[in-house]
C-alpha positions as CSV (number, residue, x, y, z in Angstrom):
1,X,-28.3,87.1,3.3
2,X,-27.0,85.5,6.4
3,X,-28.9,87.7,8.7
4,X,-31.8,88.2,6.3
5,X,-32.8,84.4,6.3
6,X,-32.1,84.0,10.0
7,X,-29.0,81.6,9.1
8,X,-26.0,80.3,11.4
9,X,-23.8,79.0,8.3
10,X,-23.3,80.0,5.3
11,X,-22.4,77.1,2.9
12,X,-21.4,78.1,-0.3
13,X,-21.4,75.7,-3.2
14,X,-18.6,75.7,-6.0
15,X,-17.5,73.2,-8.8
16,X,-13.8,72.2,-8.4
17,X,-11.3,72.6,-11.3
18,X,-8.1,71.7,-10.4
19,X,-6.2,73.7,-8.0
20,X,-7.7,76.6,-8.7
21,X,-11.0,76.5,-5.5
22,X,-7.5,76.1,-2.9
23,X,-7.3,79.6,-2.1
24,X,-11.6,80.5,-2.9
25,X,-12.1,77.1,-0.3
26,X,-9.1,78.4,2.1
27,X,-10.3,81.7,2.4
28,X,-14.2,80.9,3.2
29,X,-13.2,78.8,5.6
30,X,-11.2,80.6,7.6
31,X,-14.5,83.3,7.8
32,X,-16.4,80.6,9.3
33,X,-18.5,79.3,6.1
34,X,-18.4,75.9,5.0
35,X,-17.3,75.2,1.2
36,X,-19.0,72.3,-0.8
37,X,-17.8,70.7,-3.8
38,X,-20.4,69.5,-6.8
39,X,-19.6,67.0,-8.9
40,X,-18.5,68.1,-12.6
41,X,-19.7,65.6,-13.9
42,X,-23.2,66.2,-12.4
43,X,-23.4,69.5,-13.3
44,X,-22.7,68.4,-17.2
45,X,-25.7,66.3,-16.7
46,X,-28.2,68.0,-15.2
47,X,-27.3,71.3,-17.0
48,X,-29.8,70.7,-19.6
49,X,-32.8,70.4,-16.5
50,X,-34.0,73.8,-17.0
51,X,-33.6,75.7,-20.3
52,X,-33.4,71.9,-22.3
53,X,-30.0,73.2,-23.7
54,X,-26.9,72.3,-23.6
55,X,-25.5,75.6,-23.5
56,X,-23.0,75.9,-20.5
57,X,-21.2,79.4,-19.8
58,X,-20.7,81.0,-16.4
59,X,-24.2,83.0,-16.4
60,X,-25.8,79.4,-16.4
61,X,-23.3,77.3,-14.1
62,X,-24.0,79.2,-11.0
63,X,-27.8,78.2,-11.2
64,X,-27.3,74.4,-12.1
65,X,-24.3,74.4,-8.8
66,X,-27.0,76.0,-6.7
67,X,-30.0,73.8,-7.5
68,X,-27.7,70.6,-6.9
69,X,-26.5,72.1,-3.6
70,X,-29.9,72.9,-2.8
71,X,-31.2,68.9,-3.5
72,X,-28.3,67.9,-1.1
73,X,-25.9,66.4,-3.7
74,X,-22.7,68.0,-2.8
75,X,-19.6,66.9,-0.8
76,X,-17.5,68.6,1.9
77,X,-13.7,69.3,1.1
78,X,-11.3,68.2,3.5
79,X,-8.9,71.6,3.8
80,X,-6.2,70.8,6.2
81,X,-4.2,72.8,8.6
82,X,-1.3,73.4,11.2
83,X,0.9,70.3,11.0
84,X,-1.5,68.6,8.5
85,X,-1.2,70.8,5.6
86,X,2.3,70.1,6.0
87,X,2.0,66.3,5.9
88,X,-0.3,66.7,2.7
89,X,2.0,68.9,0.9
90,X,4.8,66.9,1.8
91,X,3.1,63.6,0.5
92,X,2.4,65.3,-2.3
93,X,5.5,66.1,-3.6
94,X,7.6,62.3,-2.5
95,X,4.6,61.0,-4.6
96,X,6.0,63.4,-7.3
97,X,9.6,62.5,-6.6
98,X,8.8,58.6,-6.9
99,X,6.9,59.0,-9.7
100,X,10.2,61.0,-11.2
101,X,12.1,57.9,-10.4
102,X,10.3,55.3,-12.0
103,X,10.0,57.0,-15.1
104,X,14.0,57.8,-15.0
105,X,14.5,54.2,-13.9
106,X,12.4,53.0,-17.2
107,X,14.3,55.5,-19.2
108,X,17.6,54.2,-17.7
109,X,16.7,50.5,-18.8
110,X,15.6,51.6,-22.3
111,X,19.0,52.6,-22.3
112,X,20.3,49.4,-21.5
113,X,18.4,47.8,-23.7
114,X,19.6,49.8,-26.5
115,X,23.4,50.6,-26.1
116,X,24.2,47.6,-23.3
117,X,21.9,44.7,-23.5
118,X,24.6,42.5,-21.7
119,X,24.3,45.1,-18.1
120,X,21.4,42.9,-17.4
121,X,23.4,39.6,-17.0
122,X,25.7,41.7,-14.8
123,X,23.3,43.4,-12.5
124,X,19.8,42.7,-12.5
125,X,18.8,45.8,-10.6
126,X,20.0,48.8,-12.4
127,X,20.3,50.6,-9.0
128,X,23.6,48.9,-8.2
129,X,25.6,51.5,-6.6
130,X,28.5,49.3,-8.0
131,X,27.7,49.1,-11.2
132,X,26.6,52.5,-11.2
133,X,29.9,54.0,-10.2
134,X,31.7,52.4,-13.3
135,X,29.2,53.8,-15.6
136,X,29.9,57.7,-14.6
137,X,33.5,57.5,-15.6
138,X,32.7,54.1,-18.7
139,X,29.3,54.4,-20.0
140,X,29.6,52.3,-22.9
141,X,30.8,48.8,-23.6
142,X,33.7,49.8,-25.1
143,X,34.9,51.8,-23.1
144,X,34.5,49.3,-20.3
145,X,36.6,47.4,-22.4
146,X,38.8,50.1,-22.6
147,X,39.0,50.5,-18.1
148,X,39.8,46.8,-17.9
149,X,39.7,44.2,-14.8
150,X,42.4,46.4,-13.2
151,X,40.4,49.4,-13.5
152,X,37.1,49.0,-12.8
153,X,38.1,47.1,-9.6
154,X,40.1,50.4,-9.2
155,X,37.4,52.5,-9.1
156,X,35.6,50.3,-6.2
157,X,38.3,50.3,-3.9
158,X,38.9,54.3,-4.5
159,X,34.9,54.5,-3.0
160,X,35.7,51.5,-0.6
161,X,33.2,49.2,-1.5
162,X,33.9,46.1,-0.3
163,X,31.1,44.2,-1.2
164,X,32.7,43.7,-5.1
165,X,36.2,42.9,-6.5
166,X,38.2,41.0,-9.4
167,X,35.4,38.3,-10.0
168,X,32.5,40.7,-10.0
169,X,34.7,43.4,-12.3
170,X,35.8,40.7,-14.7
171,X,32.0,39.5,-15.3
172,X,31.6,43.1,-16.0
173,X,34.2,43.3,-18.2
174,X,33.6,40.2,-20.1
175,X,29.8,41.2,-20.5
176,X,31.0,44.5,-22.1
177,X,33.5,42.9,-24.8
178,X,30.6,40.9,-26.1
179,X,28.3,43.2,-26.1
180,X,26.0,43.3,-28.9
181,X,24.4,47.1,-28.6
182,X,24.3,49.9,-31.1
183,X,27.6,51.3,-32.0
184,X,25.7,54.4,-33.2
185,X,25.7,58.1,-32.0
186,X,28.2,56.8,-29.2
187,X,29.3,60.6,-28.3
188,X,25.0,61.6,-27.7
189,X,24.7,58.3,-26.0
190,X,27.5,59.1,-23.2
191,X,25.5,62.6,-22.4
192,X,22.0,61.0,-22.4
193,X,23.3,58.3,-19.5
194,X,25.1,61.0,-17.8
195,X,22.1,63.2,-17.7
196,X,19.7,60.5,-16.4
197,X,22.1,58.6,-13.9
198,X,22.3,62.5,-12.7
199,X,18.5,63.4,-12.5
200,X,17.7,59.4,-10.9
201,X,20.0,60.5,-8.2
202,X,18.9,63.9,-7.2
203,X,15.2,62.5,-7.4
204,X,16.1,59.2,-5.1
205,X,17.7,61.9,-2.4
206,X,14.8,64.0,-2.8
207,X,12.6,61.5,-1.8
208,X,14.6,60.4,1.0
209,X,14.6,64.4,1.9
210,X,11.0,64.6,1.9
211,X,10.2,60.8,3.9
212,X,12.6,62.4,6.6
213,X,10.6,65.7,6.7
214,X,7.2,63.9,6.5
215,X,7.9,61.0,8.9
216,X,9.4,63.2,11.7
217,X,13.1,61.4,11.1
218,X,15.0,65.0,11.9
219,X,12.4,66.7,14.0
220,X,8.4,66.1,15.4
221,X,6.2,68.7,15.2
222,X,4.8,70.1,18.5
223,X,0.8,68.5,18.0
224,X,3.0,65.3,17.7
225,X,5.7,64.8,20.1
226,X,5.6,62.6,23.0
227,X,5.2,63.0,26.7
228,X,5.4,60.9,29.9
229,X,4.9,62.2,33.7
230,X,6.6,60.8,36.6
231,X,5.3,60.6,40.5
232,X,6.9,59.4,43.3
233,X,4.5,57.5,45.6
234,X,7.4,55.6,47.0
235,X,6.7,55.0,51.0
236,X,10.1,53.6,51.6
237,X,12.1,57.3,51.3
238,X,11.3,61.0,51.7
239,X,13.0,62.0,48.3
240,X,15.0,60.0,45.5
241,X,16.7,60.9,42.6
242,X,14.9,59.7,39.2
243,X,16.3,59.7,35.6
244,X,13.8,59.6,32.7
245,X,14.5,57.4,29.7
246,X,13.3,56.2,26.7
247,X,14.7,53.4,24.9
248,X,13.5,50.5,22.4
249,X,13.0,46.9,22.4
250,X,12.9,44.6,19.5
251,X,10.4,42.0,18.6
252,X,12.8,39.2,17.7
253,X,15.6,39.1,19.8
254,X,14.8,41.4,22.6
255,X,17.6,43.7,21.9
256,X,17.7,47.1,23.7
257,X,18.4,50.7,22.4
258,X,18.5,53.3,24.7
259,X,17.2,56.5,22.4
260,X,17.0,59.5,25.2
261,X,17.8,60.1,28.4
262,X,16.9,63.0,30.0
263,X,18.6,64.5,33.4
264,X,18.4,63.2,37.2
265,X,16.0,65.1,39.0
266,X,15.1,65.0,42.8
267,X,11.8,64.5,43.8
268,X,10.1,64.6,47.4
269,X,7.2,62.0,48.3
270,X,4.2,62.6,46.6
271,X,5.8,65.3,44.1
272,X,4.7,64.7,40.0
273,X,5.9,66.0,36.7
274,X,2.0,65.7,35.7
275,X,2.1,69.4,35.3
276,X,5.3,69.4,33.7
277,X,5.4,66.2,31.7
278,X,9.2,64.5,29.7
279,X,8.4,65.4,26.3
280,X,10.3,64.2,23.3
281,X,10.3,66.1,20.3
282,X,12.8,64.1,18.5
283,X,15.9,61.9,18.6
284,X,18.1,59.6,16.4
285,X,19.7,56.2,16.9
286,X,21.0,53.5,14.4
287,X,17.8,51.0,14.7
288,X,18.3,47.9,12.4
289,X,15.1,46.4,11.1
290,X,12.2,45.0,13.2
291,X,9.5,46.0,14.7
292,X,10.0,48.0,18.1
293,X,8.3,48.6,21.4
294,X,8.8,52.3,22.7
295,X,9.1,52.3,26.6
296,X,9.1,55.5,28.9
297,X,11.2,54.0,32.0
298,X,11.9,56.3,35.5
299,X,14.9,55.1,36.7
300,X,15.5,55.4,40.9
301,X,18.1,54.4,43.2
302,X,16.1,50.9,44.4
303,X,14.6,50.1,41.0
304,X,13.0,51.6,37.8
305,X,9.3,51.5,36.7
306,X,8.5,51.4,32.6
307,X,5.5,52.2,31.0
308,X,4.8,51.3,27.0
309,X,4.4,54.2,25.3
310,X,3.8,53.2,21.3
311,X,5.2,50.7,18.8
312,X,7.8,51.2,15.7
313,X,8.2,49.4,12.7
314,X,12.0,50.0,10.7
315,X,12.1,48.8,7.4
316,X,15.4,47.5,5.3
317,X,15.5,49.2,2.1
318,X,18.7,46.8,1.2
319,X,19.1,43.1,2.5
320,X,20.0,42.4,6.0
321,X,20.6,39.2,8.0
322,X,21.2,37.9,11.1
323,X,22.0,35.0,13.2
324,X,19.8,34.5,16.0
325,X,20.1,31.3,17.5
326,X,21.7,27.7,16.8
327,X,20.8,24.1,17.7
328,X,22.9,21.1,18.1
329,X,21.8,17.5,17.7
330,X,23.6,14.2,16.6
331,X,25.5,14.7,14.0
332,X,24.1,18.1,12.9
333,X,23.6,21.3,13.9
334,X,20.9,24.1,13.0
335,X,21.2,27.9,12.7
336,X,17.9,30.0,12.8
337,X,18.4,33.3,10.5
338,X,16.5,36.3,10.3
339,X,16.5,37.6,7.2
340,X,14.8,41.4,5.5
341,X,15.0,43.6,2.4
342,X,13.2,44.4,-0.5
343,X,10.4,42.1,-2.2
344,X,12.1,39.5,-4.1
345,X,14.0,36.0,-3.8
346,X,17.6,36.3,-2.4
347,X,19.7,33.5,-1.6
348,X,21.1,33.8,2.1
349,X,22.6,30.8,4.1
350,X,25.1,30.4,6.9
351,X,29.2,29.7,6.4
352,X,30.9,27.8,9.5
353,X,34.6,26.7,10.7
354,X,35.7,24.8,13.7
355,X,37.6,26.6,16.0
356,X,41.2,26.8,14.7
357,X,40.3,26.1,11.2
358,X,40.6,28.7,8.5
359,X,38.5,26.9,5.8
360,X,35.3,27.6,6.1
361,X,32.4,25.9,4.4
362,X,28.9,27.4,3.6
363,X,25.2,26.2,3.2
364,X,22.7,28.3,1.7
365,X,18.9,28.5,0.5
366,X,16.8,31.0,-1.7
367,X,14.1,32.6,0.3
368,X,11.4,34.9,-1.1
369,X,11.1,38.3,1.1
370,X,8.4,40.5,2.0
371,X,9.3,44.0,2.1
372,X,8.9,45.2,5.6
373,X,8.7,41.7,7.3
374,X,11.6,39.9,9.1
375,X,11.3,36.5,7.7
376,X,13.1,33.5,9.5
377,X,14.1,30.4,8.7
378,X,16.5,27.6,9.8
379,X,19.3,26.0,7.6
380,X,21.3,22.8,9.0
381,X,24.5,21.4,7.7
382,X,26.5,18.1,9.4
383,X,28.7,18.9,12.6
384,X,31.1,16.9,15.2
385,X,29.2,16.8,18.2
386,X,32.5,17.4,20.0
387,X,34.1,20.4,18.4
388,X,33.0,24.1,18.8
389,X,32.4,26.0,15.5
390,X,31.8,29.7,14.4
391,X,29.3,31.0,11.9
392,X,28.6,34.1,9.7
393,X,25.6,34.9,7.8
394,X,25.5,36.0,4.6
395,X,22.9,37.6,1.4
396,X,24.1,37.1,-2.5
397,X,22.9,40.3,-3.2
398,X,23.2,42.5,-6.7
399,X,26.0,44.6,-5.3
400,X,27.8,41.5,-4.0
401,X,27.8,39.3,-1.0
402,X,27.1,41.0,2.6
403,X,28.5,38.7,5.2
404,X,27.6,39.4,9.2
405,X,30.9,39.1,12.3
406,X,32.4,36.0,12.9
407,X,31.1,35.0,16.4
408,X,30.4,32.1,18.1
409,X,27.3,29.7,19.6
410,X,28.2,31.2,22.7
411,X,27.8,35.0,21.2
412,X,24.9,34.2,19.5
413,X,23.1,32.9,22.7
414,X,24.5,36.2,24.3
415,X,23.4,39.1,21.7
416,X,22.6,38.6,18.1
417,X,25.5,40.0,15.8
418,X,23.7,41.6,12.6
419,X,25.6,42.6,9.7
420,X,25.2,46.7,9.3
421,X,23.4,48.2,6.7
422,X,22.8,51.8,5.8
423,X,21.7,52.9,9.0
424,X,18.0,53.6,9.8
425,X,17.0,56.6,11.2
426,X,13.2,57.0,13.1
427,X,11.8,58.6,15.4
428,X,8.2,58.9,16.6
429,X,5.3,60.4,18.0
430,X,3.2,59.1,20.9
431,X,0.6,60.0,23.4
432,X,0.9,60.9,26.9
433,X,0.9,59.1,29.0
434,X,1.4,58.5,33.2
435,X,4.7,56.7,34.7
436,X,4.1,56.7,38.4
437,X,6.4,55.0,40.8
438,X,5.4,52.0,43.3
């Protein structure tokens, strides 16, 4: 028909059910033809146009498909391939794997609701890896009750949290002996927690499998890795010895993190790398939160020369602080925080000492975060102009309190001392790009 009508494309038309047109729409294209999608709902409606009858079998369809692809109402497909078939598949199933989550995470709280009402006064996120570990080995009030202070704080220092102890295990406790949830079917209601703290695990690591794969955090693939070229146009020696790096810079505080370095190599004047270009496929490096600038750098024996290769933005999936800078006036003294985590209203704040003193004192203020932003803000408290003091930060969070080093104004001035969370993982994918020496 191709041939008969004179044609350069074929452009077959087809009414999409499902996933069943993947491998039909797969297979034309790779032949060169161009499959179109029709609207089922427009071929419902206009079905009728030519017999007046609302018959519809597959010896009618094919007519009503063609006569809407022939009046131009049809839409291409968008059928991906190489890397981003990959990257749709992948999203495909973490949207699966979230959506797992939440309905486990509602199923957990029904739970609650119905056997533990008073969890909620306890922990107000039900994700408290805390709270969490009691319920595998107690999953009922009573036998909470049953564990006691002693042993639920037993069980946190076997895993080594620290963030939790005696206060936080006798709230627990206490919540548990008053406790006003069905007594029924106690035995069945052990097994049904067990089986969804179980399947809200394995789907929380699956997603964090499947971000890792998608977002390049173990490996790039090779459309996306990065590249820079070096060229010595130096007029001051014949050769040098260069060292390609790559590290990161962050937005708030200026902090460096070297993430590659690649080996020395000797160069004569005028000699490039254009032709064989530093490329990157992948690296790792604790990053705390912020948003990063990515910086190729040459580095010779009278200098360096940097070029920016791309930007990075590392989110805090649990609450992170940081001192950054303090101020000292007349009778007080200010201490700028930066603060990130998950959407919501935490209170964070700043404890202090003099130097010598083991008391310490604290000041703190609620302060609502947006998820993905470093949010900062400055707390004050009264101070002796004359004495030298050190400060912590800390976040109330559900788990507990998460307290940063002791350090001091000098420190902080120096390099900002952030309290560690679960460490962040990235890696990215950039353009190339030329790095050539003065």
């Amino acid at each position: 028909m191709k041939a008969k009508g004179g044609k350069e494309t074929v452009m077959p038309g087809m009414e999409p059910t499902g996933h069943y047109w993947f491998n039909l729409g797969r297979y034309l294209q790779d032949r060169g033809m161009k499959p179109l999608h029709v609207n089922p709902h427009h071929v419902k409606k206009s079905k009728e146009m030519d017999d007046n009858s609302q018959v519809k079998n597959d010896r009618k369809d094919p007519k009503v498909i063609a006569g809407l692809v022939n009046a131009g109402r049809y839409m291409y497909p968008y059928i991906p391939n190489g890397v981003y078939a990959e990257i749709r598949t992948l999203n495909s199933l973490r949207v699966f794997a979230q959506e797992e989550a939440i309905r486990l995470k509602n199923r957990i709280a029904r739970w609650f609701s119905i056997y533990f009402p008073n969890y909620k006064d306890v922990y107000g996120n039900v994700n408290a890896i805390s709270g969490l570990m009691v319920l595998k080995k107690a999953p009922l009030p009573e036998d909470i009750v049953k564990l006691g202070v002693e042993g639920v704080n037993h069980i946190w220092r076997e895993s080594k949290v620290r963030s939790v102890g005696l206060k936080k295990a006798k709230e627990l406790v206490t919540a548990a002996s008053h406790s006003v949830g069905v007594q029924n079917s106690q035995d069945a209601a052990r097994i049904e927690l067990q089986f969804l703290l179980s399947d809200y695990e394995m789907q929380v690591k699956r997603e964090a499998e499947l971000m890792a794969i998608a977002y390049g955090q173990n490996t790039l693939a090779a459309g996306e890795q990065f590249s820079f070229y070096i060229s010595n146009f130096t007029t001051c020696m014949p050769s040098i010895t260069v060292t390609p790096v790559v590290y990161a810079i962050r937005s708030s505080d200026n902090l460096r993190i070297d993430l590659w370095r690649g080996e020395a190599m000797r160069m004569a004047y005028g000699e490039s790398t254009e032709n064989a270009p530093c490329r990157v496929a992948s690296w790792s490096a604790e990053l705390l939160p912020g948003q990063y600038t990515i910086y190729g750098e040459a580095v010779y024996e009278y200098g360096s020369k940097t070029v920016k290769l791309s930007t990075l933005q590392v989110n805090a999936d649990k609450p992170w602080c940081s001192v950054m800078q303090t101020f000292r006036g007349d009778g007080r003294c200010a201490v700028i925080l930066a603060c990130s985590g998950p959407e919501g209203s935490l209170p964070f704040g700043v404890e202090y000492r003099k130097d010598g003193q083991e008391e310490a004192n604290r000041v703190s203020s609620n302060l609502y975060l947006n998820k993905g932003y470093i949010t900062s803000f400055c707390i004050s408290f009264e101070s002796d102009a004359s004495a030298k003091y050190s400060f912590r930060a800390f976040c109330e969070a559900d788990d507990g309190t998460i307290y940063t080093d002791w350090c001091s104004s000098e420190q902080i001035d120096a390099v900002s001392r952030c309290c560690k969370p679960e460490a962040a993982f990235a890696v990215a994918g950039f353009v190339e790009t030329g790095c050539c020496l003065p």
